[in-house]
N, C-alpha and C positions, 0 to 999 in steps of 0.2 A: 206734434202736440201730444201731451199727455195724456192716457186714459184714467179716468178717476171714475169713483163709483158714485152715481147718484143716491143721496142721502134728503128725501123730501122735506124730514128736518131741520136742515140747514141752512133754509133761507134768508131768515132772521142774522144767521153768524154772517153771510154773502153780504146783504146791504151792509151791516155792521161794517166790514172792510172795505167796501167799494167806498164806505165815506170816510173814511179814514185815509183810502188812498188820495179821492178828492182833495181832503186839504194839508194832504202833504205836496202834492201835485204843486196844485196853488203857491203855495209858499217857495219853494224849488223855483217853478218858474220867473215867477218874481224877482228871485234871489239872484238867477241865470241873467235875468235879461238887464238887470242893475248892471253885474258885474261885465258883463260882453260890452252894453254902453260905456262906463267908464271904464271899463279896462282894453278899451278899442279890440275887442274881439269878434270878426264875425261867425267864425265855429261859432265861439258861447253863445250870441242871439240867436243863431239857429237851434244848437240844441235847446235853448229857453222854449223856444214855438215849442217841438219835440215835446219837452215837459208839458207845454199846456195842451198839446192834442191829447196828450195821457188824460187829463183832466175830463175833454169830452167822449174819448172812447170808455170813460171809467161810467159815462152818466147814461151812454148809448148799450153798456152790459148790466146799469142797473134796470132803465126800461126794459128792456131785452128780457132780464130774469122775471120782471112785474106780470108782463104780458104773457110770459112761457107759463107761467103759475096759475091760470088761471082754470076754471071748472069747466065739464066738457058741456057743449049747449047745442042747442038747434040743428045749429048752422055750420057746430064743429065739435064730430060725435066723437073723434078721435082726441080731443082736446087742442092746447096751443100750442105745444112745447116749439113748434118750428119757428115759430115767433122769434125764438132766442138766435136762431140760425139768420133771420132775415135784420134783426138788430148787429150782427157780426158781418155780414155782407155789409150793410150801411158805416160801419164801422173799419172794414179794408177800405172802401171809397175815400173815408174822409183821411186815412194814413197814406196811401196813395197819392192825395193831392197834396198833404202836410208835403211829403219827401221829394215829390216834384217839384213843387217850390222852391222850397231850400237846394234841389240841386242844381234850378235853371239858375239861383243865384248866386253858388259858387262858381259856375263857370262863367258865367257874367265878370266877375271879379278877378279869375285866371287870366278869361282876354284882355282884359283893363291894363295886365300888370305894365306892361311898358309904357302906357299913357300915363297913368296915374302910380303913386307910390304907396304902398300898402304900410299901414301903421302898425307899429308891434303891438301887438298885445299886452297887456299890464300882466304884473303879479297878482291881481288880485281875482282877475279872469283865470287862472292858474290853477290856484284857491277853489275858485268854485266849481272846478271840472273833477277836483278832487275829491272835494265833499259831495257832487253829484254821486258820481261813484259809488262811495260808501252808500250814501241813501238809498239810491234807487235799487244796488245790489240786495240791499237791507230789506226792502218791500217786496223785492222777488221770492225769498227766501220766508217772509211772512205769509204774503198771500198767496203763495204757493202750498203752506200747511194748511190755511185755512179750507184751500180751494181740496186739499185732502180729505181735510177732516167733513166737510157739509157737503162732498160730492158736487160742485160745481164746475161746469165743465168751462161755462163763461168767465168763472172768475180765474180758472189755468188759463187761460187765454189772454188774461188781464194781467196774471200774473208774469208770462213769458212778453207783456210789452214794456213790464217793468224792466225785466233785463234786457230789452234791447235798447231802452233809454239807456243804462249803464253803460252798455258795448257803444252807444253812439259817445259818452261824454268820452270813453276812455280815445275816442275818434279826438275828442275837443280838446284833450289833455295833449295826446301826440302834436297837436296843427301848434297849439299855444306855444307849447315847450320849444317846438321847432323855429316857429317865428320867431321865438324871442332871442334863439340861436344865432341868428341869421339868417335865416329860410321862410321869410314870411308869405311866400307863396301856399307854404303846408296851411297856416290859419286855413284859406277858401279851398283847400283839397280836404281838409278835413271836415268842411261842411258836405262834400262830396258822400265822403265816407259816412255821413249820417245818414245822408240819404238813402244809402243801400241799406244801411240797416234797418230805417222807415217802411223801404220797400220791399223787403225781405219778410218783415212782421206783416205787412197787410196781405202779401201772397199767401201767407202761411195759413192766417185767420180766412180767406176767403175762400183756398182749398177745403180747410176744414169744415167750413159751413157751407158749401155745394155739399161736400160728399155727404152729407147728413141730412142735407135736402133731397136728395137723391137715392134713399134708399143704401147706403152705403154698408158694407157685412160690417159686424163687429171684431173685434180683433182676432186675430186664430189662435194664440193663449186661451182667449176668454172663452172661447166655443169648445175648443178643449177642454176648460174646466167647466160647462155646462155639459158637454157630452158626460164626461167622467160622475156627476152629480146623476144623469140619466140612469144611466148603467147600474148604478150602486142602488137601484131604488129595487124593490121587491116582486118579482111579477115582472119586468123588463129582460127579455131574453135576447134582444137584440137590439142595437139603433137605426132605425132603417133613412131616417131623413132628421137633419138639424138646422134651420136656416134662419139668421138674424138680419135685421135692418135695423136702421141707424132713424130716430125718430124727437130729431131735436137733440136732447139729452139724456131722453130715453132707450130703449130699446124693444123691438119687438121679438116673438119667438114663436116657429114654428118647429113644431116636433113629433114627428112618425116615429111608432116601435112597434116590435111584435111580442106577441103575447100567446101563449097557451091557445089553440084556438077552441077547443073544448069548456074554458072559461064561459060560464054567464054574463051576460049583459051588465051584469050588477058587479060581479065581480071586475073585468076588466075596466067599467068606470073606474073603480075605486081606486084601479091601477093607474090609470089617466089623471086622475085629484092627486093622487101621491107624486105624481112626475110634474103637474103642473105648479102643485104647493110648494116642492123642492127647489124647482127653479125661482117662482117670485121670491122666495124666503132667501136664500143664497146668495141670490141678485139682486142688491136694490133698482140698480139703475133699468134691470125690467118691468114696461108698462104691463104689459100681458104676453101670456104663453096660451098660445093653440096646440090642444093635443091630439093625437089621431092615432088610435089603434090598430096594429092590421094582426090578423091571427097567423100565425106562427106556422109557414110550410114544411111539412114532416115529410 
């Protein structure tokens, strides 16, 4: 999964795409499940399902963003961002069961083949594994900038399911092609092959949303370029401790250095604001930084 910087501005551009993706979703699906029906394709009905779970994983990272957004209260002084993490866990479940499906029913179909006789696929099923393709490749590469540009981590997430609908149709393109070959066993092997792509996105998202529930470091680039910001600060003569967690879509920050130890009280605060200022300013996607002085052993 991609690291992106969170951008608290950008929530507005996030829904903006997420319905956007909705009714493209929609429409695709639709388009999918026409064409698999009259083009007797079972690949294409399955990637059609595929399409339309996009549809409710897209509605499960709009709640998801609603609820992470929200102000810090009573009963939750840290605020919600984990919200967004327990909307992406909910969201592997429901890609999980989309992909098991569809693959207990390609094999279903495989064991069938010597009883019953598998029908080719149409051209027109063909057609539409083609133009999936194009689309969905198309929306990767959209909401993949957007999820840049407004720092959402849910919408990269949303973004990398767009491309494994792609990689699944490009699965419905091979089965069709094949079947119409001669090989109409590949149609229900290539629902197969959806299926791991299904299940390979919801692993992904589910990994990713433990480790973030769980206190997970931040990248070691990224602490890298927080160390490097420490250091450069005025008054920081050493970095003695650096430690991030993973807080939703945020981050947290703690950070020990050493200072002069002859310094004033007043003075080394000032020290601590400048290293704390530097880092929220540098970093959006940090909630807050703890800073901790220690004076400087000569």
């Amino acid at each position: 999964m991609e690291q992106v910087k969170t951008n608290q501005g950008g929530f507005a551009q996030a829904i903006k795409v997420s319905r956007q993706s909705i009714v493209v979703n929609l429409l695709l699906s639709l388009g999918k499940l026409a064409a698999g029906i009259l083009g007797r394709s079972a690949a294409m009905v399955s990637d059609a399902v595929h399409s339309a779970s996009d549809v409710f994983s897209t509605l499960i990272v709009m709640v998801g963003l609603r609820l992470a957004r929200q102000a810090e209260d009573r009963d939750h002084e840290y605020g919600h961002e984990r919200l967004e993490c327990v909307a992406a866990l909910l969201l592997a479940a429901v890609l999980a069961v989309t992909g098991g499906g569809i693959g207990i029913s390609g094999v279903r179909s495989i064991l069938a083949l010597n009883s019953v006789s598998l029908a080719v696929p149409g051209l027109m099923a063909l057609w539409a594994a083609v133009i999936s393709i194009a689309v969905k490749e198309g929306m990767y590469w959209y909401t993949r900038r957007a999820a840049k540009q407004c720092g959402s981590a849910a919408l990269m997430a949303d973004a990398w399911h767009h491309r494994s609908d792609a990689l699944s149709s490009v699965g419905s393109l091979i089965g069709i092609a094949g079947a119409r070959l001669g090989f109409p066993v590949l149609d229900p092997v290539a629902s197969l092959v959806i299926c791991v792509f299904i299940l390979k996105a919801a692993v992904g998202i589910f990994r990713d949303a433990v480790g973030k529930l769980t206190d997970h470091a931040a990248a070691p680039g990224l602490e890298q370029e927080m160390a490097d910001v420490i250091l450069r600060q005025q008054g920081v003569q050493r970095l003695d401790l650096l430690k991030t967690r993973q807080f939703g879509s945020r981050i947290y920050v703690d950070v020990e250095f050493s200072s002069d130890g002859d310094l004033s009280l007043v003075e080394a605060h000032a020290i601590a604001h400048r290293v704390h200022d530097s880092i929220e300013r540098e970093f959006p996607s940090v909630k807050h930084c703890m800073v901790h002085v220690n004076p400087m052993e000569t």
